[in-house]
N, C-alpha and C positions, 0 to 999 in steps of 0.2 A: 338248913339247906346244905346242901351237897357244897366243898370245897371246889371254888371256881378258879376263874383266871382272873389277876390283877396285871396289867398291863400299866407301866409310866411313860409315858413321852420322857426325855432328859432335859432340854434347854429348855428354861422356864417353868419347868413342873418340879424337877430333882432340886433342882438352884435358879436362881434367877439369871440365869449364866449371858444371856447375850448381850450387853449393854455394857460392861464390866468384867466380859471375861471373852468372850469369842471375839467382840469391836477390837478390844486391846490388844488381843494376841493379833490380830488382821495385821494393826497396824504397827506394830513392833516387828512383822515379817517382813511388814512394808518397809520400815526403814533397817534391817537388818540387809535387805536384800537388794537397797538400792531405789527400789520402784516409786515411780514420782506419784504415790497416792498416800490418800488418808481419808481417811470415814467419821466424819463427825458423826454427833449422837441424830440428827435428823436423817444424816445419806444411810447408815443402817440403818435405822427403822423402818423405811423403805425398801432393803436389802432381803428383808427377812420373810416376807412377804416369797422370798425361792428359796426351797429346801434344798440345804447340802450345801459347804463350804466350795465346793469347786465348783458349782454351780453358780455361785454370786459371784466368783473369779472371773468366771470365764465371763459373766456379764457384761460385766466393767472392762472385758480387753479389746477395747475399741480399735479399729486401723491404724488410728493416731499413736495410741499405745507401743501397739505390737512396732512399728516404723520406730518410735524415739528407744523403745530398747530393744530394736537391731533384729528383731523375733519374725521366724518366713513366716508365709504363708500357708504352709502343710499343716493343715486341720490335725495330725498324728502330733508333729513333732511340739505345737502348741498346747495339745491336751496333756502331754507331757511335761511343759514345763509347768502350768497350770496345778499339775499333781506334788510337784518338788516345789512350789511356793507352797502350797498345802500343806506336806509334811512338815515342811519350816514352820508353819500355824501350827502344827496340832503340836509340835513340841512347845512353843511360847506359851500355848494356854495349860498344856498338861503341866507346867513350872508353875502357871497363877491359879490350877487347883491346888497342887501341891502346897503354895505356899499359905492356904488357908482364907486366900484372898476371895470366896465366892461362897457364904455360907449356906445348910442345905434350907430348904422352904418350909416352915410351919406344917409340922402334919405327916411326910414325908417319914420320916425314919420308923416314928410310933405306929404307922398308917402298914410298912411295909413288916415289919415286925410284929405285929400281931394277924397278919397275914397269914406268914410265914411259921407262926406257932400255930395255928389255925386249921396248917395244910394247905393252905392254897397255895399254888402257882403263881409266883411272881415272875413279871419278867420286864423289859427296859427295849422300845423301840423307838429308834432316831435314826436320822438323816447325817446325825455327825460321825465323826470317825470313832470305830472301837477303844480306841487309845484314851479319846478324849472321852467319854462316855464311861468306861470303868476307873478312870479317876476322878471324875463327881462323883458315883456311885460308891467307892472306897470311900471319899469324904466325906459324905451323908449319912450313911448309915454304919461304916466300919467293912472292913477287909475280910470279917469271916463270913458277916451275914451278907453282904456282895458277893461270896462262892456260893449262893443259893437261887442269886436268881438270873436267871436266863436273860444274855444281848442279843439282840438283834439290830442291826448298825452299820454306818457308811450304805458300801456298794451291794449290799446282800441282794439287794432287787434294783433291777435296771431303772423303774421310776419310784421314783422319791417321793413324800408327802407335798400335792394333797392326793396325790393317788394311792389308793388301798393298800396297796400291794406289800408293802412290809407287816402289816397288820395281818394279810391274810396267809403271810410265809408264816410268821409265827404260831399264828392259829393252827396253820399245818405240818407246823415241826410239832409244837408241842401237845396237839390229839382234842382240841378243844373245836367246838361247837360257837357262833357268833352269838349265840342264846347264852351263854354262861361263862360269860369275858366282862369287863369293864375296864374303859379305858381312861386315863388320867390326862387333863393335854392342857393346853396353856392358849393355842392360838386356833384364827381360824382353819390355816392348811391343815393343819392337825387335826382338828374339828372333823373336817371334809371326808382327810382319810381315815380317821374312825367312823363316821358314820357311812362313807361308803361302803367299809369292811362289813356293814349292819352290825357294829359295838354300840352297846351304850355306853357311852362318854359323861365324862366328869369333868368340865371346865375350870380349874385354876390360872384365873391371868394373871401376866407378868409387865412386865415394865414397856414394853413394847404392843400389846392385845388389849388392851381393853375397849379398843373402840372395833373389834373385829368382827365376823358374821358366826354365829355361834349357832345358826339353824339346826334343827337335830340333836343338839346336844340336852343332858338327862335334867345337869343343872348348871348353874354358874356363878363362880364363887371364888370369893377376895385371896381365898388358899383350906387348906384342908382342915385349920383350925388345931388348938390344942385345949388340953381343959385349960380355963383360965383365963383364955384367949381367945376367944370365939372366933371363928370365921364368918364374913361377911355374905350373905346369899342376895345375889343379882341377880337372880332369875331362877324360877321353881316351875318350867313346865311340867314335868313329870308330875307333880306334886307332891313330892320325897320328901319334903320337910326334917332337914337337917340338924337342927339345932344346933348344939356348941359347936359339934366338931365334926365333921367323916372317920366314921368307923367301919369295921364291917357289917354293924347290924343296915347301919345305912347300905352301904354296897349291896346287899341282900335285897332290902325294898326298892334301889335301884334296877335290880335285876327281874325281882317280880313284877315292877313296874315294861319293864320290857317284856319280859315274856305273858306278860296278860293284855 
């Protein structure tokens, strides 16, 4: 078959990063910067459920809030501060990539490297910040084969996952057809907006999804598996039959499966 598009989600597909690495960095910002919060392992997992770190911020900045840390009323000058707690986050977590603290997912490095020797089109679309996003990607797979594949990330599009819309900038930067993409994703909003973009998706859940709405999606599965190691299949509508591992022969019958 013709060398297609591989698309990954990052949190939860690249690494299992939310629980252990984006919670943490929240709240190490949290107490860096004063702010009377903290996110236990249940108030995120409800959090996640909204794409985009400024997005779950600005959730949480209740009246109450904004009055005990002195913060106006102007809708501008709140989105601003909202942004510089942010950057305050995406440096604490770009330190706990860094520091080896969040290792990559079963499947993931082998999965995009033979990709990539392949010719296909790799690329990396999220809702987190660019910053945070190429250093998971540097420490999953290495620093040279991460100058190959294409981000797409943060504010690139006004709405965020579960809406299409970064799936279908991508598809339109880089010349590709929704017929011959496959998409990697871990949660339901992800789910949504791949399969709104018409991708076929490949569900990898993470520590947070597994009880999520997977509608649409090609299959769903414990991670990408490696030889040796097999991967868990939770679900086979397509009827792709995976065995040990995702490869691209699989991606392929995922593909034909969509296009037939």
């Amino acid at each position: 078959m013709t060398p297609a598009l591989l698309i990954f989600d990052c949190d939860g597909v690249l690494a299992d990063t939310e629980r252990d690495g984006h919670r943490v960095a929240f709240n190490q910002m949290f107490d860096e910067l004063s702010i009377p919060l903290h996110w236990s392992n249940d108030e995120y997992a409800a959090l996640v459920s909204i794409g985009g770190g400024k997005e779950r911020l600005a959730s949480v900045l209740t009246p109450a809030l904004r009055e005990q840390l002195g913060l106006p009323e102007d809708e501008e000058v709140l989105k601003q501060e909202v942004a510089r707690w942010h950057r305050v986050k995406t440096r604490r977590y770009t330190e706990l990539v860094t520091a080896g603290a969040l290792p990559g997912r079963p499947g993931v490095k082998r999965l995009i490297g033979e990709a990539d020797r392949s010719g296909w089109t790799v690329a990396v679309c999220s809702t987190s910040a660019r910053e945070s996003v190429l250093a998971v990607l540097q420490h999953v797979i290495g620093p040279e084969l991460a100058t190959r594949v294409h981000i797409f990330a943060g504010d690139i599009v006004a709405r965020k996952k579960p809406a299409p819309d970064i799936y279908l900038y991508a598809l339109d930067s880089l010349g590709f057809g929704p017929h011959n993409a496959v998409v990697v994703e871990d949660s339901g909003i992800g789910c949504r907006a791949a399969v709104g973009a018409g991708l076929a998706t490949v569900i990898t859940v993470s520590a947070y999804t597994g009880g999520d709405d997977f509608t649409g999606a090609a299959m769903v599965l414990s991670d990408l598996g490696e030889p040796g190691a097999a991967a868990t299949v939770l679900a086979d509508p397509w009827g792709v039959q995976v065995g040990e591992y995702v490869d691209l022969g699989v991606l392929n019958k995922v593909l034909e499966s969509r296009q037939g």
